[in-house]
C-alpha positions as CSV (number, residue, x, y, z in Angstrom):
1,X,-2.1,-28.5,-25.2
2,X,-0.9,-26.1,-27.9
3,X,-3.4,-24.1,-29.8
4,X,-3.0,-21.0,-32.5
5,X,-6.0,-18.8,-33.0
6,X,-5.5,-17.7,-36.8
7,X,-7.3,-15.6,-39.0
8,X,-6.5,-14.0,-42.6
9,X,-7.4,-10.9,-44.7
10,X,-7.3,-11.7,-48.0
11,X,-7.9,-9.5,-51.9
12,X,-10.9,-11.3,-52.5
13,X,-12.8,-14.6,-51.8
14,X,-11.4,-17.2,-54.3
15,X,-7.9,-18.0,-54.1
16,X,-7.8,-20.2,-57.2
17,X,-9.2,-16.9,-59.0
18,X,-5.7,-15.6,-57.8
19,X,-6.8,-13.3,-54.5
20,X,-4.0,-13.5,-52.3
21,X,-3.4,-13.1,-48.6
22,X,-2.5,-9.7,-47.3
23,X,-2.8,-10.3,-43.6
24,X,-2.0,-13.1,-41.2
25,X,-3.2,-12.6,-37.7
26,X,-2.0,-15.6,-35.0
27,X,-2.2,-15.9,-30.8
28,X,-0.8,-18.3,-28.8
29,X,-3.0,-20.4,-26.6
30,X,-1.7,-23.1,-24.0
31,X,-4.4,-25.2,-22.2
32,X,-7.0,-22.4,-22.9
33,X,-5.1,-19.6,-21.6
34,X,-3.5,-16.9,-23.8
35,X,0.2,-16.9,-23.3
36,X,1.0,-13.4,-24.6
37,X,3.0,-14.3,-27.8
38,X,1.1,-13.6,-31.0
39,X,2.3,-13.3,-34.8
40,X,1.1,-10.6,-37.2
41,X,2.1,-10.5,-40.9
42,X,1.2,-7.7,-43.4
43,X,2.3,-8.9,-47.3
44,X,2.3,-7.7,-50.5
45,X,-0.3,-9.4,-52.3
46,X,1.9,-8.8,-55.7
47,X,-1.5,-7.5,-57.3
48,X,-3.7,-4.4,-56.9
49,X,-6.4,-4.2,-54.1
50,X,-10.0,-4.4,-55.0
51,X,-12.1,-1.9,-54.0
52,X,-14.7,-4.2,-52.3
53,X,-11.6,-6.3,-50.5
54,X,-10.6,-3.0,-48.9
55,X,-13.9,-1.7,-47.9
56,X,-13.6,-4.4,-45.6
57,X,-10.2,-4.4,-43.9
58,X,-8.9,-1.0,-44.9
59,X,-5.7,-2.3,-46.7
60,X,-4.3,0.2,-49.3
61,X,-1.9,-0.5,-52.3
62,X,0.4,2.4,-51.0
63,X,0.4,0.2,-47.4
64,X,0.9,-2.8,-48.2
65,X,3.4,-1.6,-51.2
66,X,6.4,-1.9,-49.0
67,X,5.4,-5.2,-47.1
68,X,7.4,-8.8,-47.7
69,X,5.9,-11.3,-50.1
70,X,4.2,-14.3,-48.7
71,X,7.9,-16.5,-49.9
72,X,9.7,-14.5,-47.3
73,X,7.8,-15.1,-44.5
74,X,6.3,-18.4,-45.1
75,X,9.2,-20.1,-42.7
76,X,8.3,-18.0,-39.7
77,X,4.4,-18.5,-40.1
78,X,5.4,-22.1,-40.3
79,X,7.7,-22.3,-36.9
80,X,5.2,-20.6,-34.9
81,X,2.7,-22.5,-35.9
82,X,4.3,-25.9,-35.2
83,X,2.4,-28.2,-34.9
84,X,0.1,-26.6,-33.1
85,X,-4.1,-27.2,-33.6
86,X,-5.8,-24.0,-35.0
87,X,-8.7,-22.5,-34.0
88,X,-10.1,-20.5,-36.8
89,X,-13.6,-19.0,-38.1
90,X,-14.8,-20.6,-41.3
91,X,-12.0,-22.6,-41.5
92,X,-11.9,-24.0,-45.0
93,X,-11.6,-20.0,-46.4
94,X,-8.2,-19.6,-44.5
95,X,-6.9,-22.8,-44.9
96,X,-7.7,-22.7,-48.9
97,X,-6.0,-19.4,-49.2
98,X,-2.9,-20.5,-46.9
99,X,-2.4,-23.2,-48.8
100,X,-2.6,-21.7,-51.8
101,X,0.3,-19.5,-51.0
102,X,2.3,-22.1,-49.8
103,X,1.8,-24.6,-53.0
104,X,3.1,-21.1,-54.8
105,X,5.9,-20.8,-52.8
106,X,6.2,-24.7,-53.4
107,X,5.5,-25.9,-49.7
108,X,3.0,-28.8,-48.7
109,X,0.0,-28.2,-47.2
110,X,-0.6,-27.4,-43.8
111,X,-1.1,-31.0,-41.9
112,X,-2.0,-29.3,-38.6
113,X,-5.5,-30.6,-36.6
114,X,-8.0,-27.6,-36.4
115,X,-11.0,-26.7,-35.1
116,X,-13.9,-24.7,-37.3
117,X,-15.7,-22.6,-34.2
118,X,-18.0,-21.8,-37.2
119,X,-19.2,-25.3,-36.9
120,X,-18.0,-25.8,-33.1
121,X,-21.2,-22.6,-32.7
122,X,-23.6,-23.5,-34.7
123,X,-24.0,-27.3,-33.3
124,X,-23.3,-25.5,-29.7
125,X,-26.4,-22.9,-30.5
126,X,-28.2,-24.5,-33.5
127,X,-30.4,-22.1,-35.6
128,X,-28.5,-19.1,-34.4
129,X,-26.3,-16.4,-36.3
130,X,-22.2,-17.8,-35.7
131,X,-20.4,-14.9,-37.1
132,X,-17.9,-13.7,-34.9
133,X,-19.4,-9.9,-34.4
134,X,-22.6,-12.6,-33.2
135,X,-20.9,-14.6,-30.9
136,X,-18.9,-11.4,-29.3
137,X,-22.7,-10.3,-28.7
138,X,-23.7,-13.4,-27.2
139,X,-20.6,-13.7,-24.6
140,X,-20.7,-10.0,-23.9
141,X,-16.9,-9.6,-25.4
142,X,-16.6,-6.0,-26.4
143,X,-15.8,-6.0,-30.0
144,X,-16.2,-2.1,-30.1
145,X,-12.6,-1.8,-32.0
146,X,-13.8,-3.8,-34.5
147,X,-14.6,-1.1,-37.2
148,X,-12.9,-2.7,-40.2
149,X,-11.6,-6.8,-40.2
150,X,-8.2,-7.0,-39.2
151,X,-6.4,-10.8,-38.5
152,X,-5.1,-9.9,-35.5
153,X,-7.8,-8.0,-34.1
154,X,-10.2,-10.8,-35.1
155,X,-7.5,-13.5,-33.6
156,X,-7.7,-11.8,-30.4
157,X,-11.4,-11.8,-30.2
158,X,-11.5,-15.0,-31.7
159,X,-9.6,-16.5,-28.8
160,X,-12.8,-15.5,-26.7
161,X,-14.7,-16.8,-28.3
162,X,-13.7,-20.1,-28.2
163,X,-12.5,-20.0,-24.2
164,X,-16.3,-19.2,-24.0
165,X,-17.6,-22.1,-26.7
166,X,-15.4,-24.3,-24.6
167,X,-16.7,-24.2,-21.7
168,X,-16.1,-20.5,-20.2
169,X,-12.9,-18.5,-18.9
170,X,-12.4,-19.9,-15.6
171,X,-10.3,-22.8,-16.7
172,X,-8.6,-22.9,-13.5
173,X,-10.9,-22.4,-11.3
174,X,-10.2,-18.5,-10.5
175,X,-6.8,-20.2,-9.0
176,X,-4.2,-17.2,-9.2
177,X,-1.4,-18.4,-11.9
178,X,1.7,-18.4,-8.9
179,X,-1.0,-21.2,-7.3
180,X,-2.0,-22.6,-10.5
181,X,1.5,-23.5,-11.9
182,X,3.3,-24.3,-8.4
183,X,0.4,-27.0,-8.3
184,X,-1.2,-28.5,-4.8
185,X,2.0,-27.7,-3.0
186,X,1.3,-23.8,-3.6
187,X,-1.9,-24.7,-2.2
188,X,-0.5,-26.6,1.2
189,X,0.4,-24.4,4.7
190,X,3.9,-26.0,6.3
191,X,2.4,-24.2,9.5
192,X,-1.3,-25.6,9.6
193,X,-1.8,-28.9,11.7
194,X,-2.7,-31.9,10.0
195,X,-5.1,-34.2,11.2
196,X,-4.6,-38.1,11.1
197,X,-6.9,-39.6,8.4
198,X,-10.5,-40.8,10.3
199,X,-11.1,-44.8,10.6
200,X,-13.2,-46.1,7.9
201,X,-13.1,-50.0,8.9
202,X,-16.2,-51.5,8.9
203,X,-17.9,-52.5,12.7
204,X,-18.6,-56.2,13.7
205,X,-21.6,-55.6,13.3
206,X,-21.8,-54.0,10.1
207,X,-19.8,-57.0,8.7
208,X,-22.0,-59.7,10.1
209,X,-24.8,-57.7,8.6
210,X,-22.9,-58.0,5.1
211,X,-22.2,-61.3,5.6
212,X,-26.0,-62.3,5.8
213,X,-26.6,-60.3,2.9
214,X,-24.7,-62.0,1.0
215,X,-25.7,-65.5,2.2
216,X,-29.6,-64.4,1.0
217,X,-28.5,-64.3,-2.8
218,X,-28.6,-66.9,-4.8
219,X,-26.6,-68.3,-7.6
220,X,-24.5,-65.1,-7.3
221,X,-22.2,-63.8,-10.0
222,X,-18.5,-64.0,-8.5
223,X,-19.0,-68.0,-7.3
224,X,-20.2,-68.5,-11.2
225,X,-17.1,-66.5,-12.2
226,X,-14.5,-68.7,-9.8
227,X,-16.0,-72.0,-11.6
């Protein structure tokens, strides 16, 4: 199964207020493993940065002054996200200011299948904080770098966080990849001896046995069922 880890930046909170997004952060996951191909996208937001947006992700004007519009990249978000399910934090923020840009850019909405780990936390660990510096905490995942938000960074961590909320890392049972992918023939020795299966036919007297058992019950089910 195909899965994107994605996570935004963004000028603000609202985007029907007109924040825009100014950072797109994506990783690849197949079956719960990371496959090594990730997506990063700094834009020009087409407006000036508030001071409070980049307190928290460090984006400047004079950075992202430079950087394509959201219409020139929307084609390349869109092929490697396929069709894809997404994994993202708080879901509904990223998704309302995705789609945003795409209905300004005069695409449809995203139609992909995704999974809120905001949600997927807090029924896993009910009553407990589910932000994602919270959850790095809880699994031990070292979210040192983490100084400022950054979509790829938090993708990345992200991606931990839910091989953990899913049931831990060891997805393949500490099987090295060579083994994993080859499948039970990577597994089998062409030198070692097989043994022939053992009998498992029942004795004569273990049938007679059965027999009476059966001749004990009465009004049974399968003589009902032959009527």
């Amino acid at each position: 199964m195909r899965e994107v880890v994605l996570d935004t930046e963004t000028t603000g909170l609202d985007p029907q207020a007109g924040h825009r997004v100014v950072e797109i952060g994506c990783i690849e996951l197949v079956n719960l493993v990371a496959t090594g191909r990730s997506l990063q996208l700094y834009l020009n937001p087409e407006m000036p940065m508030p001071a409070g947006a980049q307190e928290v992700h460090g984006l400047t004007d004079e950075f992202l002054a430079d950087k394509p519009l959201f219409a020139d990249k929307a084609e390349e978000l869109l092929e490697f996200l396929g069709d894809a399910q997404l994994i993202i934090h708080n879901a509904q923020f990223d998704l309302g200011f995705l789609n945003a840009e795409f209905s300004r850019v005069g695409r449809p909405r995203l139609a992909n299948d995704y999974v809120d780990t905001v949600s997927m936390s807090r029924r896993k660990f009910p009553g407990q904080r589910a932000s994602l510096d919270a959850l790095c905490e809880r699994f031990g995942i070292d979210n040192a770098r983490r100084t400022k938000h950054g979509a790829l960074l938090d993708s990345e961590l992200l991606a931990e966080v839910y091989l953990e909320l899913s049931g831990g890392r060891q997805r393949d049972l500490g099987l090295a990849p060579e083994m994993v992918s080859a499948g039970l023939e990577g597994l089998m020795d062409p030198s070692r001896t097989i043994r022939p299966a053992r009998p498992h036919a029942a004795s004569p007297a273990e049938l007679a046995a059965h027999a009476e058992f059966l001749n004990k019950i009465s009004e049974p089910l399968w003589l009902k069922a032959d009527a």
